[in-house]
C-alpha positions as CSV (number, residue, x, y, z in Angstrom):
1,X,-14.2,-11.0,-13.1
2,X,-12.4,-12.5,-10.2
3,X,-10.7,-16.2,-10.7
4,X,-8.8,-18.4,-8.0
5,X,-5.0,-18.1,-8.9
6,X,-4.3,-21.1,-7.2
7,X,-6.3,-23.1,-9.3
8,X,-8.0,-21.0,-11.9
9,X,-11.6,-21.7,-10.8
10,X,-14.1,-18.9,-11.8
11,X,-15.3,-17.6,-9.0
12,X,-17.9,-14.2,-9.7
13,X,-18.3,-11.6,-12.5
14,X,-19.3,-7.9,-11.4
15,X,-20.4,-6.2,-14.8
16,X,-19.7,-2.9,-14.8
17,X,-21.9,-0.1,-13.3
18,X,-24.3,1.5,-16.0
19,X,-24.6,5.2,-16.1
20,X,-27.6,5.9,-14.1
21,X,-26.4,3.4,-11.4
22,X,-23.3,5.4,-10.9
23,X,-25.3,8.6,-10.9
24,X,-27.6,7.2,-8.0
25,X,-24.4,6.2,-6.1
26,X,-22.9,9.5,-6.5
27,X,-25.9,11.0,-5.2
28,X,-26.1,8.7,-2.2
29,X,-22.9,9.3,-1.5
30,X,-23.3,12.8,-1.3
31,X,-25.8,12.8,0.6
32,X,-24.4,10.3,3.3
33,X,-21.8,12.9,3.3
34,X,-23.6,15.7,4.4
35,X,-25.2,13.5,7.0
36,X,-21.6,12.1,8.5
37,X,-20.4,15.6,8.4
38,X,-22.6,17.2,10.6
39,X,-22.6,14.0,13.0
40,X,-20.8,14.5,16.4
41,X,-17.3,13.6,16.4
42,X,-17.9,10.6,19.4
43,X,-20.4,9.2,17.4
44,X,-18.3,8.8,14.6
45,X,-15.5,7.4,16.9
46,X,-18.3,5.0,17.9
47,X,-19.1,3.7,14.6
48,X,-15.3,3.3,14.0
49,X,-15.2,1.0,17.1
50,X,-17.7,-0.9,15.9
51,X,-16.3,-1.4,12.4
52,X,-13.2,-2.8,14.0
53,X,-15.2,-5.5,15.9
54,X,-17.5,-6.5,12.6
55,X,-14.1,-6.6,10.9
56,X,-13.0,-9.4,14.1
57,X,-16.8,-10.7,13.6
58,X,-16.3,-11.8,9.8
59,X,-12.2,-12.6,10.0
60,X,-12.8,-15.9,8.9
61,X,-14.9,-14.8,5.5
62,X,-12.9,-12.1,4.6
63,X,-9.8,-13.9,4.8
64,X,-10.8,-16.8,2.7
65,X,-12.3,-14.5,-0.1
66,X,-9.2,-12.3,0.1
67,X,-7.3,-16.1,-0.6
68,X,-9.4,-17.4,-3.2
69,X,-9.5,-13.7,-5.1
70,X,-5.9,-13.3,-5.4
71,X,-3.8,-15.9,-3.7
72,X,-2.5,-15.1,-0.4
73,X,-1.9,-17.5,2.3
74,X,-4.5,-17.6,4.6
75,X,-3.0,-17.1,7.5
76,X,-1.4,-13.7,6.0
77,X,-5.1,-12.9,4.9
78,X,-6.5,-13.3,8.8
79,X,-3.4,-11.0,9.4
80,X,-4.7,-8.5,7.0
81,X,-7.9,-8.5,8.4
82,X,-6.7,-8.3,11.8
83,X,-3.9,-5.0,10.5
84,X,-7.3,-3.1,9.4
85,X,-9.2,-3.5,12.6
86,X,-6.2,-2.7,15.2
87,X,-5.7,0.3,12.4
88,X,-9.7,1.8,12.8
89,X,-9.1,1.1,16.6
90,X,-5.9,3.7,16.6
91,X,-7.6,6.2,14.2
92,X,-10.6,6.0,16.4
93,X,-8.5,6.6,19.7
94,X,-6.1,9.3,18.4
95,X,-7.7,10.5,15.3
96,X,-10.4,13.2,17.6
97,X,-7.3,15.2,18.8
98,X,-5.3,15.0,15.4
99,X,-8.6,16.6,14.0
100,X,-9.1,19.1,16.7
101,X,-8.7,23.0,16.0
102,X,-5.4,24.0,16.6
103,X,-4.8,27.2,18.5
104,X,-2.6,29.5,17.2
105,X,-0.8,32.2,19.7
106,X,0.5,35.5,17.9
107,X,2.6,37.3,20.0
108,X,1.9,40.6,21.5
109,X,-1.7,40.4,20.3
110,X,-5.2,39.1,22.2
111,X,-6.7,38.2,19.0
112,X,-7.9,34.4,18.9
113,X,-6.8,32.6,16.2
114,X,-7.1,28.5,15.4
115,X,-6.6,26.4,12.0
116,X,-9.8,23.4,12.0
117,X,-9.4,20.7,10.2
118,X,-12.4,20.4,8.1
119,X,-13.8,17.6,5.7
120,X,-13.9,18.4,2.1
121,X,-16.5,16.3,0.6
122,X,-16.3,12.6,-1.1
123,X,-13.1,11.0,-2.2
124,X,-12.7,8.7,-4.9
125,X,-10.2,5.8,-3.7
126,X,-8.7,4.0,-6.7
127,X,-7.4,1.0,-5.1
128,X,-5.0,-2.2,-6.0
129,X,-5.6,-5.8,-5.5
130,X,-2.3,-7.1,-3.8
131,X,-4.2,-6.5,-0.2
132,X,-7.4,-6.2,-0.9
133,X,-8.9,-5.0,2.6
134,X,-5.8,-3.2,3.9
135,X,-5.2,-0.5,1.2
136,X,-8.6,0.4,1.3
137,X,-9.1,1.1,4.7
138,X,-5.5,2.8,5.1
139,X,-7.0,5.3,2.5
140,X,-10.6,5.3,3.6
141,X,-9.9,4.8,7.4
142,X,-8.2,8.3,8.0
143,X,-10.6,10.2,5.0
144,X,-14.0,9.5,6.6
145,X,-13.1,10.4,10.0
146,X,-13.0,14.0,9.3
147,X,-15.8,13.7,7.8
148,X,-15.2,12.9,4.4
149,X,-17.4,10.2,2.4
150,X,-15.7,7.4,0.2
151,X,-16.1,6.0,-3.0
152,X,-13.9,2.8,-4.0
153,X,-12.7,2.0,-7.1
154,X,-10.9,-1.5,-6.9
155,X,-9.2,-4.1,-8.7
156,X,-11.4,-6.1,-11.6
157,X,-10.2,-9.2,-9.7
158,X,-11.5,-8.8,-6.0
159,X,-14.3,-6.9,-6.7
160,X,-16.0,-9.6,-4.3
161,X,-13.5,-8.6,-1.5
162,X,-14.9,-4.6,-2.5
163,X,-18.4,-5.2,-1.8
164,X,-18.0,-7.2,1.3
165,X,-15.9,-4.2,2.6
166,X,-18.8,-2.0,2.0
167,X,-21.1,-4.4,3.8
168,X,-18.4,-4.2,6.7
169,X,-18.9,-0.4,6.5
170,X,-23.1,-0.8,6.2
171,X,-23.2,-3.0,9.6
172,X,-21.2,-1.0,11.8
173,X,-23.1,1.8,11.6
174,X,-21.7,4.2,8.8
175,X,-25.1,5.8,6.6
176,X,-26.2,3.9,3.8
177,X,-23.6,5.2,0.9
178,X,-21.1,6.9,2.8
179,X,-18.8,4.1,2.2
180,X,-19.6,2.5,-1.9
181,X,-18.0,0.9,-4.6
182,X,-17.7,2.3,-8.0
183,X,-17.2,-0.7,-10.6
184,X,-16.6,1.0,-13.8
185,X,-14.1,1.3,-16.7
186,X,-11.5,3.9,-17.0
187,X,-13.8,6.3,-19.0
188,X,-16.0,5.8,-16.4
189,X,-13.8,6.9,-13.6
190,X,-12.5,9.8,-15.2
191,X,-15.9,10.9,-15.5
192,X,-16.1,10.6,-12.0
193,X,-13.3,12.4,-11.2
194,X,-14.3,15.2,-13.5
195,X,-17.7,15.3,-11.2
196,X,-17.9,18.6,-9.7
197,X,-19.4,16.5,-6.6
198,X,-15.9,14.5,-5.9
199,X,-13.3,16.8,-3.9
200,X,-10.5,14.9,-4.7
201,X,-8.7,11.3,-5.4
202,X,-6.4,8.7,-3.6
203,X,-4.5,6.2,-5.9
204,X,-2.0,3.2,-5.0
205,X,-0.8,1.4,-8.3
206,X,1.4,2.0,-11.2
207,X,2.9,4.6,-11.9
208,X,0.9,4.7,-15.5
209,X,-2.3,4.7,-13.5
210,X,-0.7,7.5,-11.5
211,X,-0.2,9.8,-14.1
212,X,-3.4,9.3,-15.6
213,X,-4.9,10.1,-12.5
214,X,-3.0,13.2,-11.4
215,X,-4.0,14.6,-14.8
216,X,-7.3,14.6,-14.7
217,X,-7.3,15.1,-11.2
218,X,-4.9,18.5,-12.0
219,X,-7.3,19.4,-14.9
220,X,-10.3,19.6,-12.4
221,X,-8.3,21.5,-9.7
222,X,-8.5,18.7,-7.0
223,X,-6.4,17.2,-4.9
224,X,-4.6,13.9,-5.3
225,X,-2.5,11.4,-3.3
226,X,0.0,8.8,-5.2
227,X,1.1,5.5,-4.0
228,X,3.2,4.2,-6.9
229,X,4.8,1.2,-5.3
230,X,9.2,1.2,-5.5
231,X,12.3,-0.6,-6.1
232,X,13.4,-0.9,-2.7
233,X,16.8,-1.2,-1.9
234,X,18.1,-3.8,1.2
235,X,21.7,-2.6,2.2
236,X,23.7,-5.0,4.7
237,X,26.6,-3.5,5.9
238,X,29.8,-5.6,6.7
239,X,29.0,-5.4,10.2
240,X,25.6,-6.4,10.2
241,X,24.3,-9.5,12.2
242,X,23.8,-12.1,8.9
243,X,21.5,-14.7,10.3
244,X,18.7,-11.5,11.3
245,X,19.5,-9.5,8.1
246,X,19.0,-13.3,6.3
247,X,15.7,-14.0,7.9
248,X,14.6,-10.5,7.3
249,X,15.3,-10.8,3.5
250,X,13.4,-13.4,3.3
251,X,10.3,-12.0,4.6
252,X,10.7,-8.9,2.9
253,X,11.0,-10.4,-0.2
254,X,8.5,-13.3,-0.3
255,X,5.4,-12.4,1.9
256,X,2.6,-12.0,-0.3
257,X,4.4,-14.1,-3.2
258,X,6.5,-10.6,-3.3
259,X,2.9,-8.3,-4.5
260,X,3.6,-5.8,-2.3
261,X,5.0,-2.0,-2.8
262,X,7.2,-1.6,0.0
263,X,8.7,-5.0,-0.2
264,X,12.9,-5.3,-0.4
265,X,13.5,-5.8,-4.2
266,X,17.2,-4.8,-4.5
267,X,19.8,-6.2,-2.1
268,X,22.6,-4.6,-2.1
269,X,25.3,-6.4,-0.3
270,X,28.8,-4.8,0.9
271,X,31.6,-6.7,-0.6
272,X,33.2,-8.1,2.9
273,X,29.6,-10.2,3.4
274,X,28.2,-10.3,-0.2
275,X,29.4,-14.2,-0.2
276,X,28.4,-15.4,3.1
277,X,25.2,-13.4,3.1
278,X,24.0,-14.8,-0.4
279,X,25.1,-18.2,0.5
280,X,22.6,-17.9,3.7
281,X,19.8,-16.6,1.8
282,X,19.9,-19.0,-1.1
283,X,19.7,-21.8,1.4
284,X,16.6,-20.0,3.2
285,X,14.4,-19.3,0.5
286,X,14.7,-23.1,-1.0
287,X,13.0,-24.1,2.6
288,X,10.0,-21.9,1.3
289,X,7.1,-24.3,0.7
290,X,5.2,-23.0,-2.5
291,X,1.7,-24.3,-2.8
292,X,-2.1,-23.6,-2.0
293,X,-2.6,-20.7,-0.3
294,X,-5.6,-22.5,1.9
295,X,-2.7,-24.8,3.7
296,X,-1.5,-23.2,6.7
297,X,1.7,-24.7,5.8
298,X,2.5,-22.9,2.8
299,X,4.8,-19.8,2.5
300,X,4.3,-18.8,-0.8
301,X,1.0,-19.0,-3.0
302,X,0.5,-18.0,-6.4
303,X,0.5,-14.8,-8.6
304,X,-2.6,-13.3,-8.1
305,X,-3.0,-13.1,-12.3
306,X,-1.5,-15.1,-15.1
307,X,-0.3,-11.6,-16.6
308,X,1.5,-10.5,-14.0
309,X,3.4,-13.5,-13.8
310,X,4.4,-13.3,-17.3
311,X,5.5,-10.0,-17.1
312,X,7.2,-11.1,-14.2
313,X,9.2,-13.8,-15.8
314,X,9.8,-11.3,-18.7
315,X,12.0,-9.2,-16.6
316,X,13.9,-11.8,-15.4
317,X,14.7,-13.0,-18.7
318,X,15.8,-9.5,-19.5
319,X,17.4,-9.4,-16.8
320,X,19.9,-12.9,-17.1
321,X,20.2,-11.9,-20.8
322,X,22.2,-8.5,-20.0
323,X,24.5,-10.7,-17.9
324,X,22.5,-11.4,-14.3
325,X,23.1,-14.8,-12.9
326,X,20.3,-17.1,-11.9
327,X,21.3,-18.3,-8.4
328,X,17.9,-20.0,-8.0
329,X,14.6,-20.3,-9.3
330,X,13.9,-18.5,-12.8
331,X,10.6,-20.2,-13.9
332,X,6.5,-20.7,-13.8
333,X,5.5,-23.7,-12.1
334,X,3.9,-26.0,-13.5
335,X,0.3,-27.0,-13.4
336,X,-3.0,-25.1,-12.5
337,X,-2.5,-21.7,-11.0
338,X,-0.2,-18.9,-11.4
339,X,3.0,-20.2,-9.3
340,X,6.4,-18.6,-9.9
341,X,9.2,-20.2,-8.4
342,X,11.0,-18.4,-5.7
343,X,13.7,-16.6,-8.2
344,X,16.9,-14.9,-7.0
345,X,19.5,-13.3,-8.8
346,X,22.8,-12.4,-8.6
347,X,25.5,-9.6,-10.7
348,X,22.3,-7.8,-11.2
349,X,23.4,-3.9,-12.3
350,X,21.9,-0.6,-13.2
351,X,21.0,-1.0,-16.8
352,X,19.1,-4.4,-15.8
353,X,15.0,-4.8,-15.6
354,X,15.3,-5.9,-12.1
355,X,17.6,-3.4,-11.0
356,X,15.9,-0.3,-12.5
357,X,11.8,-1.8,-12.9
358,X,9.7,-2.7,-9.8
359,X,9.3,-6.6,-9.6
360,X,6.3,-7.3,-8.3
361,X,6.2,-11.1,-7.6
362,X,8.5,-13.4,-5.8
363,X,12.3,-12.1,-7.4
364,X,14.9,-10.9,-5.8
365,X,18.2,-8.7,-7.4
366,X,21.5,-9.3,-5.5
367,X,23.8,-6.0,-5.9
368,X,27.4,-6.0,-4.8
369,X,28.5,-2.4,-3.2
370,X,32.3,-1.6,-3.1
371,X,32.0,0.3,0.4
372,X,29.0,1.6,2.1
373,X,29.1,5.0,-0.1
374,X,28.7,3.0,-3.5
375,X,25.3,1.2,-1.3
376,X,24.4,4.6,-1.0
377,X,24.6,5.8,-4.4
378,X,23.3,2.0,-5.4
379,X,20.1,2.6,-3.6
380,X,19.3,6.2,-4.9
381,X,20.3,5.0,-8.9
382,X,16.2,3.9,-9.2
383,X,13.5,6.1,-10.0
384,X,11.4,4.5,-7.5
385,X,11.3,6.3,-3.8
386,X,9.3,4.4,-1.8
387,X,11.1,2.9,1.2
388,X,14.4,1.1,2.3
389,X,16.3,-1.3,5.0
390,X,19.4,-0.6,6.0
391,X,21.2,-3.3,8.1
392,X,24.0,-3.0,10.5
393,X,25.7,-2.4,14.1
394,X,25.9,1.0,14.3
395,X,22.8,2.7,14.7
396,X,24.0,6.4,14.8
397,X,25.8,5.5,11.3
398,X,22.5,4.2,9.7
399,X,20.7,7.3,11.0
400,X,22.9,9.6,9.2
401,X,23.1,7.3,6.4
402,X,19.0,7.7,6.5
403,X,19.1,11.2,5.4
404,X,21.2,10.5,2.6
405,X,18.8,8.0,1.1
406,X,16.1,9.2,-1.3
407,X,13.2,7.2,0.3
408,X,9.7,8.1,2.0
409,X,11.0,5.8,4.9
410,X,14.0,4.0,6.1
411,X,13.8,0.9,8.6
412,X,17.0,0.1,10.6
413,X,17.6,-3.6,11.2
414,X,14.0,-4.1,10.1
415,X,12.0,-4.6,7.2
416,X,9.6,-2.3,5.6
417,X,6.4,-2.3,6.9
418,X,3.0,0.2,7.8
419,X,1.7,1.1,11.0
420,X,-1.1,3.5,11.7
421,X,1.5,5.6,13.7
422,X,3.9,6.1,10.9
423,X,3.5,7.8,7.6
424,X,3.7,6.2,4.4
425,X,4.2,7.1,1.3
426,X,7.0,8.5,-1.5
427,X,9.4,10.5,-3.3
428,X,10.3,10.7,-6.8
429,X,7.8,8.3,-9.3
430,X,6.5,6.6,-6.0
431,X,4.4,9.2,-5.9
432,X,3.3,12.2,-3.2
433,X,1.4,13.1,-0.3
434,X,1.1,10.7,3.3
435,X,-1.4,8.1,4.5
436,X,-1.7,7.2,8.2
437,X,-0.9,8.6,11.2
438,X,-1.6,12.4,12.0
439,X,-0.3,13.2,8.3
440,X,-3.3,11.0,7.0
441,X,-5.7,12.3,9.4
442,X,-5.6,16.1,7.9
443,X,-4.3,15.4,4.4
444,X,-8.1,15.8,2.5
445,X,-9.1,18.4,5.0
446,X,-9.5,21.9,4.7
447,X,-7.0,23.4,6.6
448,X,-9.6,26.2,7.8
449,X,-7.6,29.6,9.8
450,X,-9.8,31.3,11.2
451,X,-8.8,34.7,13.0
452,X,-10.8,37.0,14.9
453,X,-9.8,40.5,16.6
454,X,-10.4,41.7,19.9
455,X,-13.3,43.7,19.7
456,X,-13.5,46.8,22.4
């Protein structure tokens, strides 16, 4: 059942699949497979281009369902729209010669020898609700190319934002079931993923859901890729330029209403700029305007669900109880919706809920450091692995200080962020495996060597 968090307005309810409707869309999808397999590799780089420009075609109704399912600022949700067609366009371009076979040259011999990267059947995507379009088609976007089919599994909440994706997917061309939406319950899915006729599965969520997953994915023998969101760290080194690494914070924090994986959660400040940096970023974050998501004005919208604002507000109680100080913020707002006041904290240790637990909403935990090796052994005290920003002056320094820091990505005088180009993804309990860019492309592919002698 999706509800407006802005204003709690009832929007749709999507009951659940029944058995022999799942079984049909199994067996659609299966068979769509077998049809986009065997389809020429520019015609499904033609159908790709086209689902890029039906995405620019219907910007302005999937943005305002992605706002009124689960809050975002409308402007952020044209954005997201916008990411997922310049991301199908790059896949599309690129993607033909990630996928081509790969000649392999063993020396002293003539035999010819390649690896192909071959598509291994339909993937189950089990798929969060803090960006509705854009973690679906960073999963599905890469899968299908190769070949593969796609079955989504989304959030209970934009289930409307789902099924207008697979209309997306049914105008530009794809066959009829290639791309489909499995609305079920969790018995359901792991049915599903029991189903001798699904390879493997893709999951971004928590890291309960990812365990669940990766067993019975394990128990079948089939592949399967976690995104379990992080903890990430924000270092600012003494000699980092304040006013950027301010503005930056800010952004990293609070875009999205703070509901997204890689987004700064921990700053960890060292002790020559602690003062002066919080000071700055305090003052920054009370300009943000809170309010409906629909204004063009507003910088922060709602929670998407009134649960996860009260777990939210749960750990910063925890949090100000083991001895945190509440610099600003601290508290629901208010009125219809699920609004959380833009929350930061300070004295924040390891011990604390929003030092060691991902926050997912708008809350961020100010760390001191003693010296830039304490910031390093601050960021890699979490259990999370997902990304990082590290900000100061010396590039080479932060480069080596890269490799030191237990993350799936680091970002240098920049925040955290995805781009088809660049790998995403984790270490530790934010998961395993790569989406996007040519790691994306051939991670559920059969790696296929094939190796044939010289024959006299």
């Amino acid at each position: 059942m999706s509800r407006n968090p802005a204003t709690g307005e009832f929007i749709a309810s999507y009951p659940f699949q029944t058995s022999a409707e799942v079984e049909r869309m199994l067996e659609a999808n299966v068979a769509a497979q077998r049809l986009w397999r065997a389809t020429p590799m520019a015609h499904r780089v033609s159908t790709y281009k086209r689902l890029a420009e039906v995405l620019r075609d219907r910007i302005d109704g999937l943005a305002a369902l992605i706002t009124a399912e689960m809050g975002k600022p409308i402007a952020a949700a044209r954005a997201e729209v916008e990411k997922c067609a310049v991301t199908i366009e790059w896949i599309a371009e690129h993607g033909p010669a990630i996928l081509a076979d790969e000649p392999v040259v063993i020396e002293g011999s003539d035999d010819q020898v390649h690896v192909s990267y071959l598509p291994i059947g339909s993937v189950l995507g089990v798929m969060p609700w803090n960006l509705p379009l854009w973690q679906s088609i960073r999963a599905a976007g890469p899968i299908m190319l190769s070949g593969n089919g796609f079955i989504l599994k989304h959030a209970p909440n934009v289930m409307g934002s789902a099924y207008a994706l697979q209309e997306v997917y049914e105008e530009a061309g794809f066959p009829k079931g290639l791309f489909v939406n499995l609305n079920a319950d969790n018995e359901t899915v792991a049915k599903v993923i029991d189903d001798a006729r699904v390879a493997a599965v893709t999951l971004t969520g928590s890291v309960r859901a990812g365990a669940a997953v990766a067993s019975l994915a394990g128990r079948a023998i089939k592949k399967s890729l976690l995104e379990l969101g992080g903890a990430d760290a924000f270092i600012v080194l003494a000699d980092a330029n304040l006013d950027l690494a301010v503005k930056a914070a800010v952004d990293a924090r609070y875009q999205n209403a703070g509901q997204v994986c890689i987004a700064a959660k921990r700053f960890i400040l060292e002790r020559p700029i602690a003062e002066a940096f919080t000071q700055k970023f305090v003052a920054a974050v009370k300009r943000l305007k809170v309010g409906d998501p629909l204004d063009a004005s507003t910088n922060l919208g709602p929670m998407a669900r009134a649960d996860l604002r009260d777990e939210l507000h749960d750990q910063v109680e925890r949090t100000i109880a083991a001895g945190a100080s509440l610099l600003l913020g601290g508290h629901k707002i208010g009125g219809e919706g699920n609004f959380y006041a833009p929350t930061i904290l300070a004295d924040v240790r390891p011990g604390m809920a929003a030092f060691d637990e991902e926050t997912f909403g708008p809350v961020a935990a100010i760390t001191i450091a003693d010296n830039i090796e304490h910031a390093i052994e601050l960021a890699n005290t979490s259990d999370y692995g997902l990304g990082g920003c590290l900000w100061t002056s010396d590039i080479a320094r932060a480069q080596r200080i890269a490799r030191r820091l237990e993350t799936g990505g680091v970002f240098i005088n920049g925040i955290t962020s995805s781009n088809a180009r660049i790998p995403i993804g984790g270490v530790k309990k934010s998961g395993y495996g790569r989406e996007l860019s040519h790691f994306g492309l051939r991670e559920f592919t059969n790696a296929q060597a094939v190796w044939a002698k010289t024959v006299d």
